[in-house]
N, C-alpha and C positions, 0 to 999 in steps of 0.2 A: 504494500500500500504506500503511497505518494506520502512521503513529509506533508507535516503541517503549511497553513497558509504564508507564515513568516519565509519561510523558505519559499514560496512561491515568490514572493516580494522580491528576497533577497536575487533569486534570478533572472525578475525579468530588468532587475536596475540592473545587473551586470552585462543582461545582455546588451541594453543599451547605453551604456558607460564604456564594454569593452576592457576593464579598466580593474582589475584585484585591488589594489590602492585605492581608489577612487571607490569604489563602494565600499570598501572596509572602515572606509573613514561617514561616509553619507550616513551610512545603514549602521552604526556604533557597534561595527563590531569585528572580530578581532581578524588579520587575513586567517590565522589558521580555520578559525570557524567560518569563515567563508568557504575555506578550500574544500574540508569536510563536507558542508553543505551540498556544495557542486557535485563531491563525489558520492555521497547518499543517493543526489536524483540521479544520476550517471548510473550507481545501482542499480535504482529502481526502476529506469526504465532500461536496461541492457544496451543503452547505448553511450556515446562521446555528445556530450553537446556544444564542448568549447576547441576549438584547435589552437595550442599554445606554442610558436613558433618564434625564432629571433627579430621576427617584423611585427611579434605582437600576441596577440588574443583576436580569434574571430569564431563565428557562430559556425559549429557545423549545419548540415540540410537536418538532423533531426534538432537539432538545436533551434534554428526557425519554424521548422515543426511546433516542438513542444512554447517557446515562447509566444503562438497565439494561442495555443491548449492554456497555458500559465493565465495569460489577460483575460481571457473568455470566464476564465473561474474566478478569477480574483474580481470581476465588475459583478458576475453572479451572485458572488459569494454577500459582496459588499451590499448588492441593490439586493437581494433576500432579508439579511440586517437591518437595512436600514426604514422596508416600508413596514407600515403600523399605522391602523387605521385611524388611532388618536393623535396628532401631531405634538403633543404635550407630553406624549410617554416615548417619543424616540430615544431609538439606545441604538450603539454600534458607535464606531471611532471615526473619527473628524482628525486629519491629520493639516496641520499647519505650519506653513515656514514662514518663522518669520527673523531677523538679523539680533543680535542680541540687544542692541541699542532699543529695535522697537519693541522687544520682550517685553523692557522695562520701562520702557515710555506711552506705550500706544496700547499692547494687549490687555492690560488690567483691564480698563475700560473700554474697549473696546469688544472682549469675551465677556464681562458681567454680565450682562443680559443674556446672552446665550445660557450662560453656563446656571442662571439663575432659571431659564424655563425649561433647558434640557437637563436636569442633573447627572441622569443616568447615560449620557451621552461621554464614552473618551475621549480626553483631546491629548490630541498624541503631538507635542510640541516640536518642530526641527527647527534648530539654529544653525547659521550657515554667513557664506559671503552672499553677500546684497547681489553680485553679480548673476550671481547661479541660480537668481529666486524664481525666474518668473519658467527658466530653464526645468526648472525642479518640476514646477506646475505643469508646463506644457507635455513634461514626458510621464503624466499620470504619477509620478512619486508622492504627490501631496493632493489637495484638495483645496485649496486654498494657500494665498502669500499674500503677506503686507510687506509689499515691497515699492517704491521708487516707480514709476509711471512715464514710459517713455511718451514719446510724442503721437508714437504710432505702435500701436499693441499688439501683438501677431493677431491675427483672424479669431483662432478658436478661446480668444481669452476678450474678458469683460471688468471693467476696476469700477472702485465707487474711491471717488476720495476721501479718505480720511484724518486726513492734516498737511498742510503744506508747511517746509520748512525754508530758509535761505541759506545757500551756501556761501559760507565767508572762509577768507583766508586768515590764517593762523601759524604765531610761529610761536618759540621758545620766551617765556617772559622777559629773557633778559634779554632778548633780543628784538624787543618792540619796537627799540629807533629804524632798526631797519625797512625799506621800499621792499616795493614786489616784484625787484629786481631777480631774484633768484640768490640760489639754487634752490628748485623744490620737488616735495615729494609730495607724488601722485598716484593716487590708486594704481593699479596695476589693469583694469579692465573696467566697467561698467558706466552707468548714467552717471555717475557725476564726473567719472572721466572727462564721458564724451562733452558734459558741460562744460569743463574746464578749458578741456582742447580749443573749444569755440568760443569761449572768452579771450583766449590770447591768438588765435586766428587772426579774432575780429578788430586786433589791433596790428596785428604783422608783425607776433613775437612769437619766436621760438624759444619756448623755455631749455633751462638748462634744465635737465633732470635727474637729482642726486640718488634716487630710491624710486621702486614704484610695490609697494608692498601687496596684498592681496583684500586685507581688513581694513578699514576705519581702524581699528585700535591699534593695529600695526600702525598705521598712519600717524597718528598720535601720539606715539610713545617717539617714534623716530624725529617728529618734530619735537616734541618735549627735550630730546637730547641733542638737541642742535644740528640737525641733519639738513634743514633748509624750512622752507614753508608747504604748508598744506593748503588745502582745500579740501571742505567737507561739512556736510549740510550743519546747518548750528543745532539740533535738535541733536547729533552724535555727540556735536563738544560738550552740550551742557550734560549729557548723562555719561561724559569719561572721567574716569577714576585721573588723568591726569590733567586736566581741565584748569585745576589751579595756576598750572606752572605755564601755560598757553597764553598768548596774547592774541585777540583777532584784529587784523590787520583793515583800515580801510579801502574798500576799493572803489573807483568812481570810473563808469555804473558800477555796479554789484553785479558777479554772475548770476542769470536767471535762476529764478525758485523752483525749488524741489518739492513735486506734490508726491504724496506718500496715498497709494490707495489697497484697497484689500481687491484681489486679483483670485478670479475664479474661471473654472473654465465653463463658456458657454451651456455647454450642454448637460455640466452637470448640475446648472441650475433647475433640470428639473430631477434633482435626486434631493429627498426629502432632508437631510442632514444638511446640504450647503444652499440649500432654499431659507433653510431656518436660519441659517449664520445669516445669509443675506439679506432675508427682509429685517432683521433685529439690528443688524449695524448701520440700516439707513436712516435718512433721516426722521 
């Protein structure tokens, strides 16, 4: 008999990460018990589903076999859980990513009313890079992200805002006399990137760039020790532990505003669990 549903999870993220590292670290858990995992279903169905070669990891033909046999069960599984004919007594898990900054800022209240009408409902919390959030959602990992709200949303996803922040530059307190001359450090990928990138476009500066780390708190900590200046929405500065030792720097304009919305995929909005997140966090 088939492993449990965890292990169904656990491989249809691998199949689409490609990547032992990369879901070891997603899915919290260790590579050995991934490997194991892999080789239980490998067991149980008598066949290879991964081909592990010097150019990588790729799906065998049973391995994209069984990976929609995996999804097929796993949306089953979840849409049998989650209908019930009283909306007030839903139960089953609500899985959500959201960055640690907005754990602490945004989810309290923004899950209290959920968590107040659905008690019996799990919420199965991921913290991650802001970059990866909306990433996470699209590939069915999650069910929901409050994350950062590009310009243009892919197709299968729909956002409600729920707070806009400003992105200000910041560097080392003792280093407040300094301009926004550089050297600075800049995320490493995502929307406030690409804001920043367009802010010094828009003036026909190429920044020097001393660091581009992966986190806001990487980011912060490296500005905090005099590695150059940042950039990052002011809603991250004011809930970082280094916050004190930070100065934020003026800038005229200011880079554009950062809207923070909770991001769902269209079509799950008709699946009773993120119907209920959704109409409780509007307005």
């Amino acid at each position: 008999m088939l492993s449990d549903h965890r292990e169904l999870r656990l491989f249809v993220h691998l199949a689409q990460t490609l990547n032992f590292g990369r879901t070891s670290l997603d899915c919290h858990v260790s590579p050995a018990t991934l490997t194991r995992t892999v080789q239980r279903l490998e067991a149980d169905l008598g066949h290879r589903l991964f081909d592990r070669g010097p150019r990588g990891v790729s799906l065998t033909a049973e391995g994209h076999r069984f990976r929609a046999y995996a999804m097929e069960a796993l949306e089953l599984w979840r849409t049998y859980r989650e209908e019930h004919p009283d909306p007030a007594e839903l139960t089953g898990r609500l899985a959500v990513f959201a960055t640690v900054t907005a754990c602490q800022a945004l989810l309290p209240d923004l899950l209290a009313r959920f968590r107040a009408a659905h008690p019996q409902v799990r919420l199965d919390l991921r913290t991650g890079d802001a970059a990866a959030a909306l990433a996470r959602l699209d590939e069915g990992e999650v069910d929901a992200a409050v994350a950062g709200i590009p310009a243009r949303l892919p197709g299968p996803l729909v956002s409600r805002t729920v707070a806009v922040t400003e992105l200000v530059f910041v560097t080392a307190r003792d280093r407040a006399d300094d301009n926004l001359g550089g050297p600075f450090v800049l995320p490493h990928r995502g929307l406030v990137r690409e804001a920043a990138d367009r802010w010094f476009r828009a003036r026909g500066v190429t920044p020097d760039v001393a660091a581009e780390p992966d986190g806001h708190e990487g980011l912060l900590t490296l500005v905090a020790l005099g590695c150059g200046t940042g950039v990052v929405p002011r809603l991250v500065l004011e809930n970082s532990a280094v916050h004190d030792r930070l100065a934020v720097l003026p800038a005229s304009p200011p880079p554009e505003p950062f809207p923070i919305g909770l991001c769902v995929r269209r079509a799950d909005l008709r699946r009773p669990l993120v119907s209920a997140l959704w109409s409780l966090t509007g307005p």
